[in-house]
MDTraj code that builds the backbone (N, CA, C; nanometers):
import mdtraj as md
import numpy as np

residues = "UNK UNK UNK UNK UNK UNK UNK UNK UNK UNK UNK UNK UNK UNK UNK UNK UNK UNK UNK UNK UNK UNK UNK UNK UNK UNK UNK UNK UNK UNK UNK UNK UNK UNK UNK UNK UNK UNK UNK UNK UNK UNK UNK UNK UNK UNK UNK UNK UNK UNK UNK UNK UNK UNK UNK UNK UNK UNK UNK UNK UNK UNK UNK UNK UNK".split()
xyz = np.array([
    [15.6536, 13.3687, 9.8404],
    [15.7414, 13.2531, 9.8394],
    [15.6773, 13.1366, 9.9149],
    [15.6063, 13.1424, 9.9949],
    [15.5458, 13.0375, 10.1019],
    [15.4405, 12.9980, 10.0442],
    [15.3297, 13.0340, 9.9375],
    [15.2273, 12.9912, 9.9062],
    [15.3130, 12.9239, 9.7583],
    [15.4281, 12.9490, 9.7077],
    [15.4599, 12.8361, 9.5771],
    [15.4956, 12.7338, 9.6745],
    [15.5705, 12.7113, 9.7707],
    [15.6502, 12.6241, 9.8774],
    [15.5063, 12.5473, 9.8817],
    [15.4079, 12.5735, 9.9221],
    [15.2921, 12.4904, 9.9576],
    [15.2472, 12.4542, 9.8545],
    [15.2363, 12.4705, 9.7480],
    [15.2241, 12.3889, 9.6313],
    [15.2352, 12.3206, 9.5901],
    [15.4358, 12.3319, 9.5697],
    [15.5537, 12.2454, 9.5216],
    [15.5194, 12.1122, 9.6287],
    [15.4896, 12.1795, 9.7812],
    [15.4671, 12.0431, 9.8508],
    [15.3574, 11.9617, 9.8665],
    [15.2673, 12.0010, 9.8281],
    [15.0875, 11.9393, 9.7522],
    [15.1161, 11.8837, 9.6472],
    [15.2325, 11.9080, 9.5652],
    [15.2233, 11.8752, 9.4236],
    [15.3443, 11.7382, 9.4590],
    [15.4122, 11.7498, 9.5089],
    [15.4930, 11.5948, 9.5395],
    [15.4332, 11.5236, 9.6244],
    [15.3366, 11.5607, 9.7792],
    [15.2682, 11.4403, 9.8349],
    [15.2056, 11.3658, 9.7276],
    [15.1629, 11.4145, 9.6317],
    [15.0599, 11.3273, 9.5607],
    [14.9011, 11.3764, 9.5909],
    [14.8935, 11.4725, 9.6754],
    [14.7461, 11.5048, 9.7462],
    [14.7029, 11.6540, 9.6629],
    [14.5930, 11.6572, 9.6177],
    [14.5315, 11.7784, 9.5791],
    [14.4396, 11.8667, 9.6572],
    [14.3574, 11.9179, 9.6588],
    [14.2480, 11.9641, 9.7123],
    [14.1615, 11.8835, 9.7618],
    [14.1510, 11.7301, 9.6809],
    [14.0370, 11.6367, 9.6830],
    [14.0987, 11.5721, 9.7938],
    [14.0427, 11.5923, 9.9434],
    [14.0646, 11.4822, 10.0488],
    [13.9850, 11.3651, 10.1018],
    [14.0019, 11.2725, 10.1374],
    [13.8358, 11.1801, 10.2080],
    [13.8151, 11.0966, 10.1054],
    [13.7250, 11.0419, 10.1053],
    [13.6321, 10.9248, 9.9834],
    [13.4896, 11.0010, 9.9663],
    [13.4676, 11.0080, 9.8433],
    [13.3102, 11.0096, 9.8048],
    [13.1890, 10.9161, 9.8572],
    [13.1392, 10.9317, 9.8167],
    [13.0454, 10.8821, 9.8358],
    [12.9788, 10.7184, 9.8081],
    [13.0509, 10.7315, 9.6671],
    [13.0203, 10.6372, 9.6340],
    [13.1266, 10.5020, 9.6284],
    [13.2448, 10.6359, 9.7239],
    [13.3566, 10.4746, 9.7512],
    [13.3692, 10.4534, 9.8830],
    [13.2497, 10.5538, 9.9266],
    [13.1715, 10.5036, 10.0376],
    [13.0878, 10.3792, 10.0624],
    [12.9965, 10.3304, 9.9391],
    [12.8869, 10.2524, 9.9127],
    [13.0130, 10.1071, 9.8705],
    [13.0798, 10.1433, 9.7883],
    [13.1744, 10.0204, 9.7226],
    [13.2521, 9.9912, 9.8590],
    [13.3147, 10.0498, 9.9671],
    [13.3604, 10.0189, 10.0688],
    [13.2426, 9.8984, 10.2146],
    [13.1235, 9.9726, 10.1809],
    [13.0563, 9.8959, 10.2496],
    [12.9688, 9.7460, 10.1925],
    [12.9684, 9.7508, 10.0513],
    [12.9178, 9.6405, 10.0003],
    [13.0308, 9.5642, 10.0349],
    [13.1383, 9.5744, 10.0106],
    [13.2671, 9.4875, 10.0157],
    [13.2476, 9.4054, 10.1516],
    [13.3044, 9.5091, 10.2434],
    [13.2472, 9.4617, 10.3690],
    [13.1537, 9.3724, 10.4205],
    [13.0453, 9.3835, 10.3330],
    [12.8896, 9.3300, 10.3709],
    [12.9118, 9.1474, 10.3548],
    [12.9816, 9.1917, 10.1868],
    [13.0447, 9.0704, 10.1254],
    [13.0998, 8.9853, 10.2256],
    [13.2334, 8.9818, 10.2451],
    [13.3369, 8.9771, 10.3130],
    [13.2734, 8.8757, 10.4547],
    [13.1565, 8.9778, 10.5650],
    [13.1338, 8.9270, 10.6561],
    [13.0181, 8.8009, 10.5924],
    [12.9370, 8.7978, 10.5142],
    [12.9015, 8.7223, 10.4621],
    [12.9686, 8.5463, 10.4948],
    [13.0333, 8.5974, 10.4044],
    [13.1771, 8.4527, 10.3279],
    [13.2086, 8.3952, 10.4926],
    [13.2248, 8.5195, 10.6169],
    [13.3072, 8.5031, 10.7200],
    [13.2114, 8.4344, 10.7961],
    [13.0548, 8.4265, 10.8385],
    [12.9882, 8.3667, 10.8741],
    [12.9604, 8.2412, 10.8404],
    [12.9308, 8.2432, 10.6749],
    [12.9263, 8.1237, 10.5837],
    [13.0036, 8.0023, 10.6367],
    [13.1115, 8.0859, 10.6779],
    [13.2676, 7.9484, 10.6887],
    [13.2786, 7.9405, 10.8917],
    [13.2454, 7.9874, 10.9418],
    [13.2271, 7.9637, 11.1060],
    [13.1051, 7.9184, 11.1168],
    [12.9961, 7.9077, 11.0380],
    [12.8603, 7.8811, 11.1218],
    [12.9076, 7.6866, 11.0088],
    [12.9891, 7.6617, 10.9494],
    [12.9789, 7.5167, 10.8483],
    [12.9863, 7.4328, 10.9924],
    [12.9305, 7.3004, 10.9385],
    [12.9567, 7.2172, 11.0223],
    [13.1005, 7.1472, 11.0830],
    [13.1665, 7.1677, 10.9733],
    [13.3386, 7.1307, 11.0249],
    [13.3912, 7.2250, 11.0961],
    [13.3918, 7.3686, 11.0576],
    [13.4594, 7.4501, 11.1743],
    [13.3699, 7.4461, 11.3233],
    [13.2262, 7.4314, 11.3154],
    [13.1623, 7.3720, 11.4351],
    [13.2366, 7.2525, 11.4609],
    [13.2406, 7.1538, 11.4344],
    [13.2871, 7.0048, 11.5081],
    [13.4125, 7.0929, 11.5857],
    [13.5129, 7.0878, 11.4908],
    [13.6366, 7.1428, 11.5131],
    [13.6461, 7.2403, 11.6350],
    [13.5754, 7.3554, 11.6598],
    [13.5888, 7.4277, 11.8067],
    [13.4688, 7.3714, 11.9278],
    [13.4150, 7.2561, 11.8917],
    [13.3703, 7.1693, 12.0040],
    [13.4631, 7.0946, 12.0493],
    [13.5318, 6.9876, 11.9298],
    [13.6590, 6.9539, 11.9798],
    [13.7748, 6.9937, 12.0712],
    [13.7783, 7.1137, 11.9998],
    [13.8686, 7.1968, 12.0852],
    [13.8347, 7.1988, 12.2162],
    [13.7292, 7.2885, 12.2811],
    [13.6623, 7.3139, 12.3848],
    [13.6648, 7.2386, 12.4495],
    [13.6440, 7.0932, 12.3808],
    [13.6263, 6.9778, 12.4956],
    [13.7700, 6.9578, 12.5410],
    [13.8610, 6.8944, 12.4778],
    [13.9865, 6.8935, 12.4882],
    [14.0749, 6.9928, 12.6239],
    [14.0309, 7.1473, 12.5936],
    [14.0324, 7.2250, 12.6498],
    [13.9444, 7.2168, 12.8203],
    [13.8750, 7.1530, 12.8034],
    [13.8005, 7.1036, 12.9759],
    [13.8232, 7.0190, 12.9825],
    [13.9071, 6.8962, 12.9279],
    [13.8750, 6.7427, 13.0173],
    [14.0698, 6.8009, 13.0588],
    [14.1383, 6.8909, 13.0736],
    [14.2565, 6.9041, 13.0920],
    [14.2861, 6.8816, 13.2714],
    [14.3244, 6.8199, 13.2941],
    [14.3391, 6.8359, 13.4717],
    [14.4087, 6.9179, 13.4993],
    [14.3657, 6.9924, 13.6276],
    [14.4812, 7.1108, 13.6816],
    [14.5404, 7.0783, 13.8205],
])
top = md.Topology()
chain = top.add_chain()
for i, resn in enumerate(residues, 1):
    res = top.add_residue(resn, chain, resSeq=i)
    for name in ("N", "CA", "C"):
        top.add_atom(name, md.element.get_by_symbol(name[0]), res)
traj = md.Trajectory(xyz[None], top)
């Protein structure tokens, strides 16, 4: 009775035998990523988001305390 019970309840999580990611959604997980930080550098190293957190910064020190 306990090994159909574990079944019935494998068979409604949605989960089979197959646990984890392969391998190769291993590789598609890290290109993504690679991507991703790419784009994320691309857009912090531009010259406007530079002006923009100099601005800031300065703003941020000429503050009197």
């Amino acid at each position: 009775m306990m090994i159909i019970w574990c079944r019935v309840r494998t068979a409604w999580s949605g989960r089979g035998g197959d646990e984890g990611m392969s391998t190769s959604e291993y590789a598609m997980g890290t290109i993504a990523a690679c991507a991703f930080a790419a784009v994320l550098y691309k857009v912090v190293t531009s010259e406007v988001v530079s002006t923009a957190l100099q601005s800031t910064i300065g703003k941020a020190l000429d503050v009197p305390f």
